[in-house]
Predicted model as a PDB file, atoms N, CA, C, CB and O in Angstrom, pLDDT in the B-factor column:
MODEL        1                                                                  
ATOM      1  N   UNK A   1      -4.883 -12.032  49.063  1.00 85.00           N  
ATOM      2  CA  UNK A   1      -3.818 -12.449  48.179  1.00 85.00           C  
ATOM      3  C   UNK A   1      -3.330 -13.822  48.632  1.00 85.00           C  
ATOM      4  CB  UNK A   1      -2.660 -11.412  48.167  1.00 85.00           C  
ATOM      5  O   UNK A   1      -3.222 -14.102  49.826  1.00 85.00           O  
ATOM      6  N   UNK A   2      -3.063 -14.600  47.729  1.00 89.00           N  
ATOM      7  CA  UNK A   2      -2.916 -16.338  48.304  1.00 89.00           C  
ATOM      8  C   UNK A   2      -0.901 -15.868  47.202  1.00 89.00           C  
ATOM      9  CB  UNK A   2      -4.881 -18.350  47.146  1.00 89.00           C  
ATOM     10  O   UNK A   2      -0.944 -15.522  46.022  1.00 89.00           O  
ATOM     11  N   UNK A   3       0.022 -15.952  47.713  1.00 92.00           N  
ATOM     12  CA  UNK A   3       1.355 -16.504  46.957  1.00 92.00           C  
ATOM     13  C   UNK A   3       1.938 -17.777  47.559  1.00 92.00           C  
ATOM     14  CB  UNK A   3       2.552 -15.406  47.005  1.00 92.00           C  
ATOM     15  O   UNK A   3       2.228 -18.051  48.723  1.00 92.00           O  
ATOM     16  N   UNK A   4       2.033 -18.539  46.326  1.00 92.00           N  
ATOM     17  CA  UNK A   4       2.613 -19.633  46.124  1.00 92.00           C  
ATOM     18  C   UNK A   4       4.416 -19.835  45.769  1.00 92.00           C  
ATOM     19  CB  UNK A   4       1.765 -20.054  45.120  1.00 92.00           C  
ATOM     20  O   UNK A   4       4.822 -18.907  45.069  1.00 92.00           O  
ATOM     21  N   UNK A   5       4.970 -20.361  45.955  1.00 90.00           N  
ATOM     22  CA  UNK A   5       6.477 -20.843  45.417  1.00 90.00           C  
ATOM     23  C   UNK A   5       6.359 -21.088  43.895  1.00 90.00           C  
ATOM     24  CB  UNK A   5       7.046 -22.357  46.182  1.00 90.00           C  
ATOM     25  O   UNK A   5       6.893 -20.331  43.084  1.00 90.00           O  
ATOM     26  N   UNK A   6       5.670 -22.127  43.553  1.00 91.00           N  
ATOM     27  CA  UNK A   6       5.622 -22.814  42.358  1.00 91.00           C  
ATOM     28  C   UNK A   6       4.516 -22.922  41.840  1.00 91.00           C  
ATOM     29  CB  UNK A   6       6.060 -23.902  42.399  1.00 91.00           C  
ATOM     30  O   UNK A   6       3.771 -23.399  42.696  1.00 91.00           O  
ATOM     31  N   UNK A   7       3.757 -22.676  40.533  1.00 91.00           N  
ATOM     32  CA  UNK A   7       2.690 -23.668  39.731  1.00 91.00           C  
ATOM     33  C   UNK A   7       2.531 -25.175  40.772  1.00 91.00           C  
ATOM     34  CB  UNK A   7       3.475 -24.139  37.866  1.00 91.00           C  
ATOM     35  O   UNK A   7       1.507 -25.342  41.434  1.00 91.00           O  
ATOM     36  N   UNK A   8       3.369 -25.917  40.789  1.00 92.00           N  
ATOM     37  CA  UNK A   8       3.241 -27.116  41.401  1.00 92.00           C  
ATOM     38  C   UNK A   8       2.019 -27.040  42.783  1.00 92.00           C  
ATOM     39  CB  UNK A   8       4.821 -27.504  41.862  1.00 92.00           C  
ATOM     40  O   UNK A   8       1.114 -27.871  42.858  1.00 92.00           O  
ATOM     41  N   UNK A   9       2.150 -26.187  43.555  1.00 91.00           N  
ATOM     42  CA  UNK A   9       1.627 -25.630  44.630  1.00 91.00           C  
ATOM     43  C   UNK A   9      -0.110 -25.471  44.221  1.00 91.00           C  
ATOM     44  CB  UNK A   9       2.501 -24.188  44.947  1.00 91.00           C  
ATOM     45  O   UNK A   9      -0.983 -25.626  45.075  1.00 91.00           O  
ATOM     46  N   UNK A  10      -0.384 -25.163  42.885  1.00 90.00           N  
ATOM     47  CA  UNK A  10      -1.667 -24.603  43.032  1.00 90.00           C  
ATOM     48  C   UNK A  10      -2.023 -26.098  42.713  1.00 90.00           C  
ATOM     49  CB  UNK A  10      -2.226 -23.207  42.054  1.00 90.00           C  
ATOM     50  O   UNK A  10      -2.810 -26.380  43.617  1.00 90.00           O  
ATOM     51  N   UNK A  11      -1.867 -27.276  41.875  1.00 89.00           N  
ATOM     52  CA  UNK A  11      -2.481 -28.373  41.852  1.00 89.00           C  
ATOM     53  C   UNK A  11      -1.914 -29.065  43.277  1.00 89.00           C  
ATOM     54  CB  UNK A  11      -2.214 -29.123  40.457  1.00 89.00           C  
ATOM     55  O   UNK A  11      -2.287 -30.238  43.313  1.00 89.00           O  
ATOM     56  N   UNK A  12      -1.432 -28.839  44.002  1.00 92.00           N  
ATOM     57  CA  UNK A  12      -0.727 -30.188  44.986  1.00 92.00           C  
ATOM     58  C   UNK A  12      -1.834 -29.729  46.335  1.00 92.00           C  
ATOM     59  CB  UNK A  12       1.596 -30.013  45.498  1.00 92.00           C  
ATOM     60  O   UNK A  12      -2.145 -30.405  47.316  1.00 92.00           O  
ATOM     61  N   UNK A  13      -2.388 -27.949  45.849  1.00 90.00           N  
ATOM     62  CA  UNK A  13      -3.052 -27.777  46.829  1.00 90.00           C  
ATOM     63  C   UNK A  13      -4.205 -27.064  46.831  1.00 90.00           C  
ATOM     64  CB  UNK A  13      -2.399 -27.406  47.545  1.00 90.00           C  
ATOM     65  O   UNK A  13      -4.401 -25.991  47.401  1.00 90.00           O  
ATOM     66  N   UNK A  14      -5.328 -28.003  45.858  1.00 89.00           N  
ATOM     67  CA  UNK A  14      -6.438 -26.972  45.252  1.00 89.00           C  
ATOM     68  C   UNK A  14      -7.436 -27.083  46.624  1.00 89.00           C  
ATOM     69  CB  UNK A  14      -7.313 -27.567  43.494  1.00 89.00           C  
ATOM     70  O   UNK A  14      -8.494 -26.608  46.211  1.00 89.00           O  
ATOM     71  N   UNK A  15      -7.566 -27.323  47.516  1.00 91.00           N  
ATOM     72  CA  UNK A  15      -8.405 -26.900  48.533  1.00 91.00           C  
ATOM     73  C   UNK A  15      -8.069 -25.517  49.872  1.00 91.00           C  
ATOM     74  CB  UNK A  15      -8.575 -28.262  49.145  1.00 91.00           C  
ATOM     75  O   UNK A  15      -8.561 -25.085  50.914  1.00 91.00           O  
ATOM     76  N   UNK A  16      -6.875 -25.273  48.926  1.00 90.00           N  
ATOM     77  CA  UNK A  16      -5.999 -24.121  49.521  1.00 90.00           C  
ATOM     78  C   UNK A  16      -6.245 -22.600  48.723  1.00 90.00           C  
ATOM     79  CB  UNK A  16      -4.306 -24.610  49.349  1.00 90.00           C  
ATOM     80  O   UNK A  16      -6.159 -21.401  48.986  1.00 90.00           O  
ATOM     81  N   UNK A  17      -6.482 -23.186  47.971  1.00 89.00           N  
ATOM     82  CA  UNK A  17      -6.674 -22.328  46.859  1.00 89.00           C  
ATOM     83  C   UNK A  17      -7.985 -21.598  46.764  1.00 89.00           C  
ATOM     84  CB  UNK A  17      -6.500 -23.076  45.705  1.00 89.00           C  
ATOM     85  O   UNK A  17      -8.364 -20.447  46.546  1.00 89.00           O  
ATOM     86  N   UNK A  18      -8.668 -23.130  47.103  1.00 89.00           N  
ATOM     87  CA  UNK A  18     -10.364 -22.718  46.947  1.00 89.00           C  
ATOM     88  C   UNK A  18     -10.727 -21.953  48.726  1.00 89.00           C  
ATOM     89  CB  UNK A  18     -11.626 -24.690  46.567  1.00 89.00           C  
ATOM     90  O   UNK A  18     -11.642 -21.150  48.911  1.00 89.00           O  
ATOM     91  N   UNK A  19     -10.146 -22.254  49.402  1.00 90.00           N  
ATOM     92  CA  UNK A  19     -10.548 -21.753  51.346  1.00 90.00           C  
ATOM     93  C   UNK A  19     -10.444 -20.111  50.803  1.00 90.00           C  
ATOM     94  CB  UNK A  19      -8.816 -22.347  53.158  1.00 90.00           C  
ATOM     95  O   UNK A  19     -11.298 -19.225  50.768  1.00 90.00           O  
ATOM     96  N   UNK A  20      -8.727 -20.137  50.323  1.00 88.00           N  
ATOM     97  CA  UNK A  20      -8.505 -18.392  50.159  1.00 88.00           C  
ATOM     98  C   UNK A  20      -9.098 -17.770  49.664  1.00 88.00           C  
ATOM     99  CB  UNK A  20      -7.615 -17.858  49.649  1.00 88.00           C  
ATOM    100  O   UNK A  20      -9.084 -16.556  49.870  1.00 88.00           O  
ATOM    101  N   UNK A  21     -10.098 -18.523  48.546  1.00 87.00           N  
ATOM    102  CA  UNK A  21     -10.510 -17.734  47.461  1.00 87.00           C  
ATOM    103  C   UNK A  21     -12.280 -17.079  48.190  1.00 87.00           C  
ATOM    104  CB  UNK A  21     -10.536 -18.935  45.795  1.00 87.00           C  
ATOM    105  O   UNK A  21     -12.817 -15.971  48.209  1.00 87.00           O  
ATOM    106  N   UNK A  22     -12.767 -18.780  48.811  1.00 86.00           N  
ATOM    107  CA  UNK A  22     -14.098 -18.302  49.590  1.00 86.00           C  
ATOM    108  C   UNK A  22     -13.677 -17.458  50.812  1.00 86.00           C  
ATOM    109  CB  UNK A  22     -15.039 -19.627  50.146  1.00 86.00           C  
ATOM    110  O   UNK A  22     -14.482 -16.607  51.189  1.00 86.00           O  
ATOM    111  N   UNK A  23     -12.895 -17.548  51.255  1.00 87.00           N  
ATOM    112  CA  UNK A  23     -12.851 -16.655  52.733  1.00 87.00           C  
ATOM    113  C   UNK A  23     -12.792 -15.138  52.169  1.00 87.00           C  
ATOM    114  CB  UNK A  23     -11.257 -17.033  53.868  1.00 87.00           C  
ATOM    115  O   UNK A  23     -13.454 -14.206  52.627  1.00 87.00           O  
ATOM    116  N   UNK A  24     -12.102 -15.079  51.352  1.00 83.00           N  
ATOM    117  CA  UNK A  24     -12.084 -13.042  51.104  1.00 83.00           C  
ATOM    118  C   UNK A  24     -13.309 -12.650  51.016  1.00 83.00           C  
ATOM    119  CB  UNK A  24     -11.365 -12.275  49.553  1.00 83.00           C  
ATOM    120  O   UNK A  24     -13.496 -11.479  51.345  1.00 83.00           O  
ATOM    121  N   UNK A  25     -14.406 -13.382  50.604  1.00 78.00           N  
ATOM    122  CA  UNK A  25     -15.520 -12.254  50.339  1.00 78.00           C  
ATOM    123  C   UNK A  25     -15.679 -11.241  49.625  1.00 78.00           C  
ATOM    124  CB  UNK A  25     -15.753 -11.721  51.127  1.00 78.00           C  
ATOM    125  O   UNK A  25     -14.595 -10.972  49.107  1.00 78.00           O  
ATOM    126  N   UNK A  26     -16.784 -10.246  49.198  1.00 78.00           N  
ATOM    127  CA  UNK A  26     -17.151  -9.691  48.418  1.00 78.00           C  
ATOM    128  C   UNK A  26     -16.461  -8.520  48.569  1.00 78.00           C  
ATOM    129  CB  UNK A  26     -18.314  -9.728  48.366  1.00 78.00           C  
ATOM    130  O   UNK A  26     -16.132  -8.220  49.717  1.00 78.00           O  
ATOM    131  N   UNK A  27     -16.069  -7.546  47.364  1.00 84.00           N  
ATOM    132  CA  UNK A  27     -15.715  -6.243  47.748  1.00 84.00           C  
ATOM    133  C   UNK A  27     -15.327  -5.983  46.130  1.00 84.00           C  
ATOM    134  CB  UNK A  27     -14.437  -6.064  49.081  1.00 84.00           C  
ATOM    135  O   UNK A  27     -15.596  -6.755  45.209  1.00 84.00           O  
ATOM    136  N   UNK A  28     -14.644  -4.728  46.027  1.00 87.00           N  
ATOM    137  CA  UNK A  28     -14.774  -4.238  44.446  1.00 87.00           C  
ATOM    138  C   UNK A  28     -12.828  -4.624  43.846  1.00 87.00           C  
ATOM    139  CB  UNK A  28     -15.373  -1.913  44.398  1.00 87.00           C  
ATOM    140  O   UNK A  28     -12.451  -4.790  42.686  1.00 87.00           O  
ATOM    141  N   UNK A  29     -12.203  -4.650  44.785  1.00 91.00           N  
ATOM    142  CA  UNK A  29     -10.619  -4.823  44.347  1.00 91.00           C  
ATOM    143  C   UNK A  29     -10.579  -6.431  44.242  1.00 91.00           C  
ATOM    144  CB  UNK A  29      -9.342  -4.139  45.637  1.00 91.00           C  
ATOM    145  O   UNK A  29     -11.135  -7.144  45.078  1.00 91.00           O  
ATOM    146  N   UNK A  30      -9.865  -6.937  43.128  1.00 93.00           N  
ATOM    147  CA  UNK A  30      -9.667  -8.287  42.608  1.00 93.00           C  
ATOM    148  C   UNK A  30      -8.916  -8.693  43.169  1.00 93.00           C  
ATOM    149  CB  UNK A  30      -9.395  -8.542  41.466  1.00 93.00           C  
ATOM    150  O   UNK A  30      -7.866  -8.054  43.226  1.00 93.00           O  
ATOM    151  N   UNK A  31      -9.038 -10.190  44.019  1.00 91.00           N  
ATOM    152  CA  UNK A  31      -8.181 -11.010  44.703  1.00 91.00           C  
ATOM    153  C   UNK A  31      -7.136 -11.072  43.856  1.00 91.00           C  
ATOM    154  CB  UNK A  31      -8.688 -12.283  45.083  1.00 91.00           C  
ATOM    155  O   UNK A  31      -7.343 -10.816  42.669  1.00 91.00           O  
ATOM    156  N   UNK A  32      -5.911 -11.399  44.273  1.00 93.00           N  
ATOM    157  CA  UNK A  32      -4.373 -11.878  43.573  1.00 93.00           C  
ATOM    158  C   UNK A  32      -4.165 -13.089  44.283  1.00 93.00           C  
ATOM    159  CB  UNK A  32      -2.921 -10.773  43.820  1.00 93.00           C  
ATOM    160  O   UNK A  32      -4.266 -13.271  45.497  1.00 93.00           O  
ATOM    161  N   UNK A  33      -3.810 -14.036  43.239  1.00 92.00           N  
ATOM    162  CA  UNK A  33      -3.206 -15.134  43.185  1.00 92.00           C  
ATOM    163  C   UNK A  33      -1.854 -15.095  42.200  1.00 92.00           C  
ATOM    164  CB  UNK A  33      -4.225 -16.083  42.807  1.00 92.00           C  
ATOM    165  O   UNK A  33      -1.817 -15.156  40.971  1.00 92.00           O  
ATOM    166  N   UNK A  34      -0.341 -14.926  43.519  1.00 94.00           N  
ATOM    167  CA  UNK A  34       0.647 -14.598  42.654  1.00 94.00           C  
ATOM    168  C   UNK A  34       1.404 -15.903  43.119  1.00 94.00           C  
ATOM    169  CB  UNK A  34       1.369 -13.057  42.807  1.00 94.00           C  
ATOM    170  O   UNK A  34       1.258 -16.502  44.185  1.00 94.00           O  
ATOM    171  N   UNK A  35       2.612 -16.331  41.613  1.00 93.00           N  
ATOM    172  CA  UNK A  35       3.331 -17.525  41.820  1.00 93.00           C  
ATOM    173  C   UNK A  35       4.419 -17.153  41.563  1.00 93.00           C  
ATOM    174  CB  UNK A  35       3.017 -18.643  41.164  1.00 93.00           C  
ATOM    175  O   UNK A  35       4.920 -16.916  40.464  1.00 93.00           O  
ATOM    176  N   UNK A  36       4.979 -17.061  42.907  1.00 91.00           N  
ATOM    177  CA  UNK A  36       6.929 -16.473  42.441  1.00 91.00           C  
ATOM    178  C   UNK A  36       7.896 -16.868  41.628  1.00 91.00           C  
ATOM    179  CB  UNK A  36       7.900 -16.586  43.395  1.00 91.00           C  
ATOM    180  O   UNK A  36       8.845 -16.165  41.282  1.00 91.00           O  
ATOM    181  N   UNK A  37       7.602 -18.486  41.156  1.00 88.00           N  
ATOM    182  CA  UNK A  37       8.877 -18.887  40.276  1.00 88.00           C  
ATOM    183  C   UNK A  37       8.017 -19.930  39.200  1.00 88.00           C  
ATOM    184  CB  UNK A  37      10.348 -19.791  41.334  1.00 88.00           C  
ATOM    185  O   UNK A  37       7.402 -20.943  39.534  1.00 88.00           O  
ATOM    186  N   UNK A  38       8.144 -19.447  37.996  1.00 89.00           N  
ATOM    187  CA  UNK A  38       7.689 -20.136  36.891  1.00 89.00           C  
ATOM    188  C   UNK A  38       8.324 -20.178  35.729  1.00 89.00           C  
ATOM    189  CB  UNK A  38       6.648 -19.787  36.624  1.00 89.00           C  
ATOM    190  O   UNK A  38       8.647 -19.225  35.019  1.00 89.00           O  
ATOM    191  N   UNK A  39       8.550 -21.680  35.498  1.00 86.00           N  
ATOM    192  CA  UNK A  39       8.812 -21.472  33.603  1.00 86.00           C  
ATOM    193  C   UNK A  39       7.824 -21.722  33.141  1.00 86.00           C  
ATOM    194  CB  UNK A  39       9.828 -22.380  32.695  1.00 86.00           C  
ATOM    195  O   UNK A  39       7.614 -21.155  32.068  1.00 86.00           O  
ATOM    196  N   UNK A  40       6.929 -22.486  33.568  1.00 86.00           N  
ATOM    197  CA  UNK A  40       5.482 -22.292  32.519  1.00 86.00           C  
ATOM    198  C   UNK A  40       4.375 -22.914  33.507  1.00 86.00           C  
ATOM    199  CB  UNK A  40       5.526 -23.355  30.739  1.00 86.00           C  
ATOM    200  O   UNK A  40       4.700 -23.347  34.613  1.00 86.00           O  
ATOM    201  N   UNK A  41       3.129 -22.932  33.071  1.00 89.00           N  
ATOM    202  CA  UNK A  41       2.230 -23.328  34.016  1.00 89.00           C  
ATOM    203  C   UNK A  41       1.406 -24.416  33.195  1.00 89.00           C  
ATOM    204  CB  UNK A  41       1.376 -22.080  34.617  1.00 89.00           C  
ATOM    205  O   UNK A  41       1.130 -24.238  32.009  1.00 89.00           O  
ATOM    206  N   UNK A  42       1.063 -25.454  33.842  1.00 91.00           N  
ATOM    207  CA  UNK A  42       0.314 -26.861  33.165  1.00 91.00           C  
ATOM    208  C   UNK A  42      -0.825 -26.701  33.235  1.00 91.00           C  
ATOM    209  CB  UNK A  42       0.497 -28.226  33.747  1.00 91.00           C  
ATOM    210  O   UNK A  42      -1.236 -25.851  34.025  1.00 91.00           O  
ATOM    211  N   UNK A  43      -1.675 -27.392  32.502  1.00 92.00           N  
ATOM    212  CA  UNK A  43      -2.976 -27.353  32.242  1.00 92.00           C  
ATOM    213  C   UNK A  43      -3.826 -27.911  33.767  1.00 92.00           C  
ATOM    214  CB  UNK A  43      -3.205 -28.313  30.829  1.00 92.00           C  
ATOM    215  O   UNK A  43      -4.875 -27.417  34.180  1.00 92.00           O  
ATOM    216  N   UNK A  44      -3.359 -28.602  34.169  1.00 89.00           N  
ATOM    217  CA  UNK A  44      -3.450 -29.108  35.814  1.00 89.00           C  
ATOM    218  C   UNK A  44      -3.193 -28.214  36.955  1.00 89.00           C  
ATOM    219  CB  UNK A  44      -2.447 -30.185  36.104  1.00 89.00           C  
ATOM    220  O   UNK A  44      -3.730 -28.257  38.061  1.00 89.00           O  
ATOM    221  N   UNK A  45      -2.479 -27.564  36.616  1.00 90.00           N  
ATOM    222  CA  UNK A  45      -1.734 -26.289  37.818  1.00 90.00           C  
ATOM    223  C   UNK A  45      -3.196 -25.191  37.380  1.00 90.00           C  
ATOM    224  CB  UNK A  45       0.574 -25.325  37.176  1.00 90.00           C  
ATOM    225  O   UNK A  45      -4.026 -24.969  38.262  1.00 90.00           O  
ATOM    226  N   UNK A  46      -3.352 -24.649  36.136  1.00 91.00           N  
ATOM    227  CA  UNK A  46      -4.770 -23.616  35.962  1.00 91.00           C  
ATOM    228  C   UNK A  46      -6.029 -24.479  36.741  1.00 91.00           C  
ATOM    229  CB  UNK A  46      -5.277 -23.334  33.972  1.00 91.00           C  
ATOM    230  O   UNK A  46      -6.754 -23.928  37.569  1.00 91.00           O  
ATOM    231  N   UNK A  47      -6.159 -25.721  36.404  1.00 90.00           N  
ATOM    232  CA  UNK A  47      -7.353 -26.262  36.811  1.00 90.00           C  
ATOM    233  C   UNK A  47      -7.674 -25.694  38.251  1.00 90.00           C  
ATOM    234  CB  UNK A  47      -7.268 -27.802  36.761  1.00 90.00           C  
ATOM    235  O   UNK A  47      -8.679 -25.004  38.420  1.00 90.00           O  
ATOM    236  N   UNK A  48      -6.976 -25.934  39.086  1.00 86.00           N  
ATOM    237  CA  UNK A  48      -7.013 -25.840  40.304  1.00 86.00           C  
ATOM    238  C   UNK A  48      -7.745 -24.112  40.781  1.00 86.00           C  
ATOM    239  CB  UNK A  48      -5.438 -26.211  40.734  1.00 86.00           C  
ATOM    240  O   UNK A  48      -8.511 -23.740  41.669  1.00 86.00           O  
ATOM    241  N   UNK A  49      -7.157 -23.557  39.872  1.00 89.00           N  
ATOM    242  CA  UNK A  49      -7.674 -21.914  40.093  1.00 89.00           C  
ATOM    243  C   UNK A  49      -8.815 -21.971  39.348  1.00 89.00           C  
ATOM    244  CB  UNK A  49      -6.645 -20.579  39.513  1.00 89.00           C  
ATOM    245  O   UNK A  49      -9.948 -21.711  39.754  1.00 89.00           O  
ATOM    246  N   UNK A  50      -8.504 -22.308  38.275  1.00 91.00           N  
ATOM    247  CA  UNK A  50     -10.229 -22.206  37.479  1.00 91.00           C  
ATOM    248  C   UNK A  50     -11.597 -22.730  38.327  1.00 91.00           C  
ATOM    249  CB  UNK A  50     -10.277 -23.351  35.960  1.00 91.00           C  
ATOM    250  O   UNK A  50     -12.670 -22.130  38.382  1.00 91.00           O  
ATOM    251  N   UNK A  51     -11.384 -23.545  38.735  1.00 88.00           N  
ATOM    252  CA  UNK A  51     -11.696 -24.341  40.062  1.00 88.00           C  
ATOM    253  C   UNK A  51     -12.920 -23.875  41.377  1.00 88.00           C  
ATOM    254  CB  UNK A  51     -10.241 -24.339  40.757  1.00 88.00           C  
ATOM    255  O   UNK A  51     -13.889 -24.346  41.973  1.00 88.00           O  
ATOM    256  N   UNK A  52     -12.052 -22.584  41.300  1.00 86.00           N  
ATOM    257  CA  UNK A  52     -12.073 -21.785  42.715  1.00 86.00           C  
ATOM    258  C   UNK A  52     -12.108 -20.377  42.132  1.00 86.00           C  
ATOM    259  CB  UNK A  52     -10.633 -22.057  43.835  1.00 86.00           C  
ATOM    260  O   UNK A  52     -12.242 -19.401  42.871  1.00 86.00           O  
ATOM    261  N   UNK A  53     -12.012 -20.290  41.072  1.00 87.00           N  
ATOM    262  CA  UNK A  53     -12.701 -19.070  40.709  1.00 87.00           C  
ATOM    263  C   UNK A  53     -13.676 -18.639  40.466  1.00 87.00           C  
ATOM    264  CB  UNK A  53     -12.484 -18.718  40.116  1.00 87.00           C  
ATOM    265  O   UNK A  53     -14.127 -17.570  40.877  1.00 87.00           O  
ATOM    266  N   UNK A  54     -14.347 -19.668  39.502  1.00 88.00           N  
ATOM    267  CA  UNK A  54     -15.773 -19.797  38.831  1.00 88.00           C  
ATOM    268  C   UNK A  54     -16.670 -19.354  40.332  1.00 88.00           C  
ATOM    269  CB  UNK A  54     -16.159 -21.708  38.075  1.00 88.00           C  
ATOM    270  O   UNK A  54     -17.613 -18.573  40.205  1.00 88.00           O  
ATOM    271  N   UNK A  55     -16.374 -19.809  41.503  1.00 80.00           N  
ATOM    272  CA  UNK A  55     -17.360 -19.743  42.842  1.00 80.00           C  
ATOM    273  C   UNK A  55     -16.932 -17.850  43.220  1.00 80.00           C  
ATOM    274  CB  UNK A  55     -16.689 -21.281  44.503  1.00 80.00           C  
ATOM    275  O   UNK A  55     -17.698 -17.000  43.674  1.00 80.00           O  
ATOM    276  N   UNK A  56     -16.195 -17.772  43.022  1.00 84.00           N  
ATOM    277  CA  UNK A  56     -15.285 -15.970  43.361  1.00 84.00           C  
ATOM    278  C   UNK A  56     -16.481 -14.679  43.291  1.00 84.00           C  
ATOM    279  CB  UNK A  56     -13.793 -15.445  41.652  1.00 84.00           C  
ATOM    280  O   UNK A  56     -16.857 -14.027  42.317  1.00 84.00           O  
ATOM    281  N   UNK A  57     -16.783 -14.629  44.338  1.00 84.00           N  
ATOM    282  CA  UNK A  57     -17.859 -13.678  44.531  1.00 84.00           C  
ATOM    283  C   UNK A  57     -17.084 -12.136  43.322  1.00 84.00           C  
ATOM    284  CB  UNK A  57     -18.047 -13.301  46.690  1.00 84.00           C  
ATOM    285  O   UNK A  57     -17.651 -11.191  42.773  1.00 84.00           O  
ATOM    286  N   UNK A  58     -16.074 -12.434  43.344  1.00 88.00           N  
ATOM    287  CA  UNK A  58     -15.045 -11.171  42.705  1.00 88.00           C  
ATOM    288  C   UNK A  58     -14.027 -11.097  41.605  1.00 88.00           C  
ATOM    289  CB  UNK A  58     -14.229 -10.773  43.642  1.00 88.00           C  
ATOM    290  O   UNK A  58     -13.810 -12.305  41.515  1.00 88.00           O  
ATOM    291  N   UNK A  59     -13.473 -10.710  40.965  1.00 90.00           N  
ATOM    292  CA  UNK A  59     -12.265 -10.736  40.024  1.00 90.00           C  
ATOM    293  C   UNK A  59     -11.360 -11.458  40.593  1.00 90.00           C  
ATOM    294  CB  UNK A  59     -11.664  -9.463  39.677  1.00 90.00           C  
ATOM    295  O   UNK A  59     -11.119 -11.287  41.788  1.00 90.00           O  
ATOM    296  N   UNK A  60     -10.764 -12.293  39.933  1.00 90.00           N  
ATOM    297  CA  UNK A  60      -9.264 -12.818  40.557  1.00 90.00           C  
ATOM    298  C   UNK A  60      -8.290 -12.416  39.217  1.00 90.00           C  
ATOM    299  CB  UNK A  60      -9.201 -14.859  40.986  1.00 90.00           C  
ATOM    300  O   UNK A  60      -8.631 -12.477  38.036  1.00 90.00           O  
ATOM    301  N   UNK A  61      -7.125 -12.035  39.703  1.00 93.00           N  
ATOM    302  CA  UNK A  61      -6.166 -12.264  38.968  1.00 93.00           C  
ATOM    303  C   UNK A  61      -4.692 -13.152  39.313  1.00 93.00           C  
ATOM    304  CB  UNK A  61      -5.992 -11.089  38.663  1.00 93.00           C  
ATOM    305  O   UNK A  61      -4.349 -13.000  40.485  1.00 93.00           O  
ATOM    306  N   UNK A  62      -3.891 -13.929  38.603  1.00 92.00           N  
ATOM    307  CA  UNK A  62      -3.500 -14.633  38.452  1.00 92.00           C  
ATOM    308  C   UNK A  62      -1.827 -14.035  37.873  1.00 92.00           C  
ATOM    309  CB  UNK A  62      -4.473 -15.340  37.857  1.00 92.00           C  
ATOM    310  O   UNK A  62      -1.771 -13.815  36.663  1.00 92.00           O  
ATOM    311  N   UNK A  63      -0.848 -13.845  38.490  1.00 94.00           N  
ATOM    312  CA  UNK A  63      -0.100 -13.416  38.226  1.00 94.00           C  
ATOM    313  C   UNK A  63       1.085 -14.467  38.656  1.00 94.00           C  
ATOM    314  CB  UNK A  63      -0.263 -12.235  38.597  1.00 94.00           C  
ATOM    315  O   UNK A  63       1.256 -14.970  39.766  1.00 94.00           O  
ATOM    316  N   UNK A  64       1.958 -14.678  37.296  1.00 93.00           N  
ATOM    317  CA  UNK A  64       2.861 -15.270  37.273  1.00 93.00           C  
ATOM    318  C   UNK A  64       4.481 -15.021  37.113  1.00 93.00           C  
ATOM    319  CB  UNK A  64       2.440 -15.803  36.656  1.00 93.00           C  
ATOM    320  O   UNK A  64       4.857 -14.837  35.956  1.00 93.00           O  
ATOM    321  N   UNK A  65       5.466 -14.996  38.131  1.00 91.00           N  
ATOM    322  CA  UNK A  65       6.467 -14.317  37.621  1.00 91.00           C  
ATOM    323  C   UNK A  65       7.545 -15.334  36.772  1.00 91.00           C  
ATOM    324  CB  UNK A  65       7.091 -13.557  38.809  1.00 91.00           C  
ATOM    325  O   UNK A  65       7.474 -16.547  36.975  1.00 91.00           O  
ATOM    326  N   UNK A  66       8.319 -14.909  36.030  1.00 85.00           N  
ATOM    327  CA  UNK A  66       9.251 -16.023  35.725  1.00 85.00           C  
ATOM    328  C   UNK A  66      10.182 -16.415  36.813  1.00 85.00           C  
ATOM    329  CB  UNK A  66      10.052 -15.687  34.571  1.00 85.00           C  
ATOM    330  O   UNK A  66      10.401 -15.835  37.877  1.00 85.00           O  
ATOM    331  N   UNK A  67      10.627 -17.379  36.398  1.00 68.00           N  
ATOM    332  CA  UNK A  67      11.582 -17.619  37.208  1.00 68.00           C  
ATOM    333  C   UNK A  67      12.542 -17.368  36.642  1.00 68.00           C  
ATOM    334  CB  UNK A  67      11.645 -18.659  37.700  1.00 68.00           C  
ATOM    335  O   UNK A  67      12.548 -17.521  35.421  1.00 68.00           O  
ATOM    336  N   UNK A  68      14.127 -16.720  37.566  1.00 71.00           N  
ATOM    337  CA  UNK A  68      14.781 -16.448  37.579  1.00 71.00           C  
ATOM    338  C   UNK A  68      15.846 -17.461  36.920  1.00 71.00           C  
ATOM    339  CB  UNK A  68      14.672 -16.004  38.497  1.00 71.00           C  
ATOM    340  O   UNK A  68      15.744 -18.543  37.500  1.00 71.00           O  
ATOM    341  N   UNK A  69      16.825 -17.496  35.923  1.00 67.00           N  
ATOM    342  CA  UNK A  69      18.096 -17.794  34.794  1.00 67.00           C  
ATOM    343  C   UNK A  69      19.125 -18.040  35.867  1.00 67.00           C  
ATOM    344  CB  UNK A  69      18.609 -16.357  33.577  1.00 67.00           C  
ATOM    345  O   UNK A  69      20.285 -18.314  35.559  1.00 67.00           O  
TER     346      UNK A  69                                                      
ENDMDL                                                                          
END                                                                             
């Protein structure tokens, strides 16, 4: 599981993204990539995961919470 603060985080740090994603290795339960505070996510912030997924020996999922009002 890789959690981030912000969307901002996954573009400011796509070689962070991509280490977590190659280091887990193979197995049948889908990596999580969760982002604790979001109002929306940019087309630049996905890149970074899309990125590092496509290589994902495994499922990733991508879970975004809102941020808090």
């Amino acid at each position: 599981m890789l959690a981030v603060s912000s969307p901002e985080a996954l573009a400011a740090e796509p070689d962070e993204v991509r280490r977590v994603i190659d280091r887990a290795g193979g197995g049948f339960e889908p990596l999580v990539i969760l982002v604790e505070e979001a109002e929306s996510v940019r087309q630049e912030e996905l890149m970074a995961v899309l990125a590092a997924v496509v290589r994902a020996p495994r499922s990733v999922i991508l879970r975004v919470m809102h941020a808090p009002d």
